[in-house]
N, C-alpha and C positions, 0 to 999 in steps of 0.2 A: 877384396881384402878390407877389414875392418881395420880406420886404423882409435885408433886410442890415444887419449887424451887426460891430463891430469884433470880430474877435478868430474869424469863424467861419471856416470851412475848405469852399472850392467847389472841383469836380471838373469842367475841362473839358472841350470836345469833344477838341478835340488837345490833344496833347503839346506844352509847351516843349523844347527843343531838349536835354536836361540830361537828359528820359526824362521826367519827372514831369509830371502831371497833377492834382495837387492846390496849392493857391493858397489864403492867406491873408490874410483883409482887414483892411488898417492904416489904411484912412479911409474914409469913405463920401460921400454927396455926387454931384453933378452927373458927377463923374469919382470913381473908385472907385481908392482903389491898393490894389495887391495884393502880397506876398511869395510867390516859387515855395518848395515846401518843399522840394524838391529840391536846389538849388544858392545859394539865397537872393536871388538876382534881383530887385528893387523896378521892380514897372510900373504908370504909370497910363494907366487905360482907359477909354472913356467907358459910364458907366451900361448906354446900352442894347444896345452891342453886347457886352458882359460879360451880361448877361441872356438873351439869343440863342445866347449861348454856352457855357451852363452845361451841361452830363450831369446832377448832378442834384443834388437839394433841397441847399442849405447845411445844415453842420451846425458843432455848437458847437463849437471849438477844446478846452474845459475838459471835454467832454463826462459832464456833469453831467445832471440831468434837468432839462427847462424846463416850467415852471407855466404854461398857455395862458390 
């Protein structure tokens, strides 16, 4: 299970309409919102069809190293 974190950066299957394909998470929860970084777009989406819809692993926004 992926879990999700404020502030990381997911890649999905398709494109938003803008070209971009990378999205950043502003809340997490039962419904996920996301910001397009492309054009700055606020959507929320529910959990599991954002999970289905990923391309691949999230990763940290600050990209920093993370301690497992």
């Amino acid at each position: 299970m992926v879990k999700l974190e404020v502030g990381m950066r997911v890649r999905l299957k398709k494109p938003h309409p803008c070209g971009s394909d990378t999205w950043e998470v502003l809340r997490t929860g039962v419904d996920v919102r996301l910001r397009c970084c492309g054009c700055g777009r606020v959507v929320l989406w529910p959990r599991e069809k954002l999970l289905r819809s990923l391309r691949s692993l999230p990763e940290r926004g600050g990209g920093g190293n993370r301690a497992d």
